[in-house]
C-alpha positions, 0 to 999 in steps of 0.5 A: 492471445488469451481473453483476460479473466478476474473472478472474485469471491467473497471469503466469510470469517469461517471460511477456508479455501475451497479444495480446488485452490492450494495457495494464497498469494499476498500482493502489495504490502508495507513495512518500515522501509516506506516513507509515506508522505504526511501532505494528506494527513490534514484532511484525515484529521480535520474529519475527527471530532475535538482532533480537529480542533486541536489541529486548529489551535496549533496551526494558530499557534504555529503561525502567530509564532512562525508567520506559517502554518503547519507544513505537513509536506515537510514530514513523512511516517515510516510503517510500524512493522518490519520485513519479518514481522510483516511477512508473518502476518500475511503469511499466517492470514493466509495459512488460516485458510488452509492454504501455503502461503507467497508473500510479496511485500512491496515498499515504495521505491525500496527493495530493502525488506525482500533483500532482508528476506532472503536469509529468513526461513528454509524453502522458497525466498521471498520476491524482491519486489517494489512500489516504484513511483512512476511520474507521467503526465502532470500525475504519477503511477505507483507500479507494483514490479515483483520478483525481481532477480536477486543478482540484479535487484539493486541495480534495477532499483538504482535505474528505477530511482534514477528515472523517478527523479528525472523521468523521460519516456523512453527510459520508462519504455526502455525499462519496463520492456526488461522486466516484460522480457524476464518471464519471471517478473510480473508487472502491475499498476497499482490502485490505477484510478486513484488520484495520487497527485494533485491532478484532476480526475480528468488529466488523471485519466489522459495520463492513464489512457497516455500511459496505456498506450505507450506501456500496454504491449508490458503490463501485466495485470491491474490492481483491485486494492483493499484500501480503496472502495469498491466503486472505484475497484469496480472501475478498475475491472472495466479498466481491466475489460477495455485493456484486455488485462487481468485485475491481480489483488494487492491488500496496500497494507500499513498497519497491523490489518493483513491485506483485505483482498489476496489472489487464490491459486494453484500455483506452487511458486510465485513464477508459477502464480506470474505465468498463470497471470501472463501467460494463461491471463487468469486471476482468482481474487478472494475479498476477505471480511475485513474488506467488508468493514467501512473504510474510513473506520479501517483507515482510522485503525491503520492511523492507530496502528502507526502510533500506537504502543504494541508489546505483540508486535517485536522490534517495533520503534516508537512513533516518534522514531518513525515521524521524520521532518525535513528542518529548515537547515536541510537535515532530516530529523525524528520527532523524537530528536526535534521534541527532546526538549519539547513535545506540544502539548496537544499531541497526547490528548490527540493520541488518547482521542483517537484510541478511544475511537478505534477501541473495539468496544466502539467498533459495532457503533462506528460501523453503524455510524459510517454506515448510514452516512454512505461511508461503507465500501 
């Protein structure tokens, strides 16, 4: 077997690809097909100035009149772009390169945006492919499963469905023996050293280390991921060295931001580009500028973008029509729906804040800030 090779590169704003690579490839990215759950979303906000506050004065609110706090739990946002309009951004990041482009957009646990693809444009479809929620252990995995073959698809995503709501280990083994044995197929864990569950790092790493042996004979690569930091993407290339495996790219875009870091090639399809990865074990990342910039000043824009008004952006729904809450009878509702009488009153003033924030204008000053706090890549 082949020794396992990652290479990084950093890619300036004027920069465009070096002559001895043709194709950019764009791994993990969402669309409005993901749900993303909002059970974080409390220590995002308690960390803005006066938001906080007034994330605060509605939880007093909420639990004089409900004897409960507010239960982000019960509610999850939907992406603001659909599969065309994200499949154009990356593709057109990537052409700026002077590169052709492969895009191979993966929601979680959701095939719909590569099915939808597949009646776009002339040439080469796009991959199926997916983030499928793998529990293991007291955690979870996200494992990013590409190419999946169009007459099966479905299928598949019924099976990996299935074993998601009860998972076993010899179906996990069984089904991730399949896409090992399509030579199309490329198998990744994404972000592996994120703590996704509420497990500790340490039962987190006896899960990985458990799923490592149970799996590794089938994984492909790991993932170096565009929206966590460096230090922990770092961790993951020693992960990848311990394992043997190659560390592929994939950006984890939300929002209007393209992915921060894709894989450079030569490759002149995407069953080429897997093979160079299982087959000849190489991978050529390029980190692009917007890696660079501090992450939690990306991760406040990729906030803005989900509830902002965009007139450049075709087909995209209000945020209300995106925010879904699981009510008391059961049923699942927009907040567009549920506020139709009432919207809280604090929520403007919230949306006006966090505008201002992620202005431009303020850009230069908030990366200064987050800077000297330590809070860069």
């Amino acid at each position: 077997m082949k020794r396992a090779q990652s290479r990084l590169q950093f890619v300036s704003s004027s920069q465009r690809s070096r002559p001895t690579f043709q194709t950019g490839v764009s791994l993990h990215s969402h669309t409005i097909h993901s749900k993303e759950d909002l059970s974080c979303l409390p220590q995002y906000l308690e960390k803005l100035p006066i938001v906080s506050q007034f994330l605060q004065w509605e939880n007093q609110r909420h639990l004089a009149i409900t004897g409960r706090r507010l239960d982000f739990s019960q509610a999850y946002w939907r992406g603001p772009l659909t599969a065309r309009t994200a499949y154009d951004l990356e593709k057109r990041q990537i052409e700026a390169l002077g590169l052709c482009a492969i895009v191979s957009l993966t929601d979680h646990d959701n095939i719909e945006a590569g099915l939808q693809l597949q009646t776009y444009g002339t040439g080469e479809k796009p991959p199926i492919s997916v983030e499928w929620t793998v529990p293991f252990g007291d955690t979870c995995f996200h494992f990013g499963i590409h190419n999946l073959p169009i007459d099966v698809a479905q299928s598949l995503m019924a099976e990996m469905a299935d074993f998601s709501r009860d998972p076993t280990p010899e179906v996990l083994t069984e089904l991730i023996e399949r896409f090992d044995s399509d030579p199309a197929i490329l198998t990744v864990i994404n972000h592996p050293l994120w703590l996704i569950s509420s497990a500790g790092l340490e039962s987190h790493l006896g899960s990985l280390r458990g799923l490592m042996r149970q799996l590794r004979p089938h994984i492909h690569a790991l993932e170096f991921n565009g929206l966590r930091p460096w230090k922990e993407n770092m961790g993951t290339v020693a992960l990848g060295e311990e394992f043997g495996l190659p560390v592929v790219s994939g950006g984890d875009r939300h929002g209007f931001e393209p992915n921060a870091v894709i894989n450079l090639t030569n490759a002149g399809s995407f069953a080429e580009f897997i093979s160079e990865v299982r087959v000849d074990r190489t991978s050529n990342i390029a980190v692009m500028p917007q890696y660079r910039e501090p992450l939690p000043l990306r991760q406040l824009g990729c906030a803005w973008d989900a509830v902002r008004e965009a007139p450049h952006v075709p087909d995209l729904q209000p945020w209300p029509e995106r925010v879904i809450v699981r009510c008391v009878d059961g049923i699942e509702r927009p907040l567009s729906e549920i506020w139709a009488k009432k919207a809280h009153g604090w929520i403007d003033p919230c949306l006006r804040l966090m505008g201002l924030i992620a202005h431009p204008n303020l850009r230069g000053a908030l990366r200064w800030a987050f800077t000297a706090n330590g809070s860069a890549v």
